[in-house]
N, C-alpha and C positions, 0 to 999 in steps of 0.2 A: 732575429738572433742568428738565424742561419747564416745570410749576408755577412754581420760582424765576423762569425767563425771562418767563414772563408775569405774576407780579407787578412786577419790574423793570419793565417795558414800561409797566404801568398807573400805578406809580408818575412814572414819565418822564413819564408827558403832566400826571398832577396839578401838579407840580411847575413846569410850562409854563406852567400855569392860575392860579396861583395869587393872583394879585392878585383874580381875580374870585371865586375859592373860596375867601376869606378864612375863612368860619365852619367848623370840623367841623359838619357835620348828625348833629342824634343825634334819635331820635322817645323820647318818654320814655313812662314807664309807671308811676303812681302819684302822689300827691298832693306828698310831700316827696321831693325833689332835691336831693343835695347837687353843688355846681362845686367842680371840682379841677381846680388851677392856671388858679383867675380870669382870671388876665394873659392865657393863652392865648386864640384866639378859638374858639367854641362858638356853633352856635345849634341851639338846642331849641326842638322843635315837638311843641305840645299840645293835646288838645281839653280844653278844661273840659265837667266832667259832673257838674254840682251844687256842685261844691266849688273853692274857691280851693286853688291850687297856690303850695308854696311852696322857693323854692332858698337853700337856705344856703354861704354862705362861710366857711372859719374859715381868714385870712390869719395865718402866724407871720412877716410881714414888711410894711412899707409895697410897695404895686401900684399899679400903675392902672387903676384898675376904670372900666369900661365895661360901659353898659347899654344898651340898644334894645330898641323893640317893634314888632311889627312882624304883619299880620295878612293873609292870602290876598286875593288884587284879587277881590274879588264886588261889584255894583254897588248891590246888598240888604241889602250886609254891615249889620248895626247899629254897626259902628268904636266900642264901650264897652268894648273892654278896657282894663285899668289895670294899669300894673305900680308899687309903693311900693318904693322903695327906700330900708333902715332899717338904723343903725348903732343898734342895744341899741334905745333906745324914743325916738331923732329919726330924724324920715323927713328924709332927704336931698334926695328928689327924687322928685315921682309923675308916670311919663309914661303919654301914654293917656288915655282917659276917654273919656264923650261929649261933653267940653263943648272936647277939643281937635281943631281943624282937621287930619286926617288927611288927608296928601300921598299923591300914587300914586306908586311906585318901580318902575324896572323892571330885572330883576337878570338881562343882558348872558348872560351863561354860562349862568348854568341858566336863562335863557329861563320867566322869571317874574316875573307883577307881582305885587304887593303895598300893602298900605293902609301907610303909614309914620307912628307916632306918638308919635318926637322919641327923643330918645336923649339919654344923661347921660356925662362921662366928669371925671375926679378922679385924684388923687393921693390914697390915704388910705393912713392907719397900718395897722399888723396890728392882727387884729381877728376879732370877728362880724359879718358879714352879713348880711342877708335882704330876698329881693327875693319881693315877694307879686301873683302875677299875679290877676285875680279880674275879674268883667264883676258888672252888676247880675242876670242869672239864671244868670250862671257856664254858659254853654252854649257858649262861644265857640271856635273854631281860632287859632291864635296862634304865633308866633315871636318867643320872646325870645334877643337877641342878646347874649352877656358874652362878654368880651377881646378884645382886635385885635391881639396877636401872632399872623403867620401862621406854625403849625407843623403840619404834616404827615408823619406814617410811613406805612409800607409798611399797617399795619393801619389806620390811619386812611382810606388810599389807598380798601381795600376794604371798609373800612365805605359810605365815600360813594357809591362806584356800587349796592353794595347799597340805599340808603338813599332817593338820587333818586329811582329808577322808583315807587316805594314811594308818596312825597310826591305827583309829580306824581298820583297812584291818585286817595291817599286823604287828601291835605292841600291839593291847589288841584282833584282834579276836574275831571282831566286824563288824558285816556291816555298810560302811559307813553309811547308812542311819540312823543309831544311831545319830548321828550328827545334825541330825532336832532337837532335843529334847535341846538342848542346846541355850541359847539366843543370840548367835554367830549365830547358825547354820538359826534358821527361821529369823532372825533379816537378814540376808545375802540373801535370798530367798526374802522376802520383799522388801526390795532395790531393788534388779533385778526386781521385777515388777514394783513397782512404774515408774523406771526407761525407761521401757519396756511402762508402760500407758503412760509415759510423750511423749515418743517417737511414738505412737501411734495419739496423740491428736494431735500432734504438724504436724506431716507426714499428716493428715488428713485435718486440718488448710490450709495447703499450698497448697494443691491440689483443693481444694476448692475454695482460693483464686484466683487461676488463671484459672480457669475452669467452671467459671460460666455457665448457659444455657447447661453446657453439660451431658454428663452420668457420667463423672466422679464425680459431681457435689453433685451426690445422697450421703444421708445420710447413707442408709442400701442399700447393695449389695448385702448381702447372704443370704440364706432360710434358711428354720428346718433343712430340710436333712443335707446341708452345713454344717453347726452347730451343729450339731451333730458328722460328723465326725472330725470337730476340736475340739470340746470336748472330744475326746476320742485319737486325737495326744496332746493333752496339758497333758493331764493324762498322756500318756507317756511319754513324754520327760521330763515331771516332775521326774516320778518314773528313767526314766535313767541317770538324773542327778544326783539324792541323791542316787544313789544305784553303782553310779560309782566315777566320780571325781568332782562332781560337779561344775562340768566346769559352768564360768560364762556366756560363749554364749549358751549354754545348755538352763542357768535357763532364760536367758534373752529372746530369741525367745521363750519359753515355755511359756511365760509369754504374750508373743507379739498376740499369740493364743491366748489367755482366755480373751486378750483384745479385739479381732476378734468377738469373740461367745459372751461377752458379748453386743457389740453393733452395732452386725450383719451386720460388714464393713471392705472389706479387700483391704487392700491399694495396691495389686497386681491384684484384679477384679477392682479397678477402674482405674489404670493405662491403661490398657489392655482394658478398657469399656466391663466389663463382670456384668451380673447383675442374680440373679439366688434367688432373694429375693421371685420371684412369685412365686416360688416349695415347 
């Protein structure tokens, strides 16, 4: 039940977001990619490593296909990626290169810029596809962006906080923790607490209720000293949360602490009939 409520939770703020989290982020892994349901919006993020990568479409209907490319804000960058976009053997449309003027973008939510190098969008038939990303030594980071229907599920939800802290790592060269700064990132941190005091209040409620007259009964369990050291594991499990993967049981027991220290009660000292409030 907990699990459900906190995907619920995570889904509600995506769903709040969504103009600015228009793409799924997916990080790919291998040469050929195939896109399922083009229309939708996706952006894939890739290093090139010797070899041009290639994504196919196989549309059984007319779409509208939308393409962008798009490459990490570095001031060094060489900006030569090249994305071809090819219907059987005419190219539609090639964005990217070095020979085009790459704009700096700065993308609001996930609190990231990027090199911006033009974007294509059409009406075409059902069909085959193929969009061929490639740099002149194919060594390049890159984001290619296809569809701009915003659709979002519950697994999409948690693919994308999976997926951020990840990028900011090891696609802009960024510590996760860059990621608080974003109304995704504290808005996602919030939740877990909330979620975390609900859970708190309510664990607290029950024990109460059936534990009248006894030690378990008491309102405050812990002292200064107590509270103190939980004040300073909540600090950290905070900091290891946004400084790693910000894992959601991470931010959720970290939270569970600060609910602790704020009203000096810990649902494992009253279990246990431990009381340590007089210290």
């Amino acid at each position: 039940m907990k699990s459900k409520l906190m995907l619920v939770a995570i889904f509600t703020i995506l769903l709040a977001s969504t103009p600015a989290l228009a793409h799924q982020p997916k990080i790919i892994a291998g040469e050929k990619i195939e896109v399922i349901d083009p229309a939708v919006s996706k952006a894939y993020y890739g290093t090139l490593s010797g070899t041009s990568h290639i994504y196919t479409i196989n549309a059984s209907e007319p779409f509208d296909l939308y393409v962008g490319i798009l490459m990490p804000y570095f001031a060094d960058s060489k900006r030569d990626i090249t994305a071809e976009i090819r219907s059987g053997d005419e190219v539609l449309k090639t964005l990217g290169g070095k020979d085009t003027d790459w704009e700096t973008m700065f993308e609001f939510f996930g609190q990231s810029r990027y090199w911006d190098g033009g974007e294509y969008k059409k009406r075409v038939e059902a069909g085959k596809y193929t969009i061929t990303v490639f740099s002149p030594d194919n060594d390049n980071k890159y984001s290619l962006a296809v569809g701009e229907i915003e659709a979002f599920t519950i697994s999409e939800t948690i693919n994308s906080l999976q997926v951020i802290p990840e990028l900011k790592r090891d696609f802009f060269d960024e510590s996760p923790i860059s990621f608080i700064k974003s109304p995704f990132g504290w808005g996602y941190i919030l939740v877990m607490y909330i979620l975390s005091f609900v859970f708190g209040f309510f664990y607290r409620f029950i024990l109460k209720a059936f534990n009248k007259g006894s030690v378990r009964y008491e309102s405050n369990n812990i002292g200064r000293y107590d509270r103190s050291i939980r004040l300073v594991l909540w600090l950290g499990l905070l900091i290891w949360a946004v400084t790693t993967t910000w894992s959601p049981w991470l931010l959720f027991f970290s939270g569970y602490v600060l609910f602790t220290v704020i009203f000096s009660w810990c649902g494992f000292y009253a279990v246990i009939g431990k009381n340590t409030s007089s210290n």
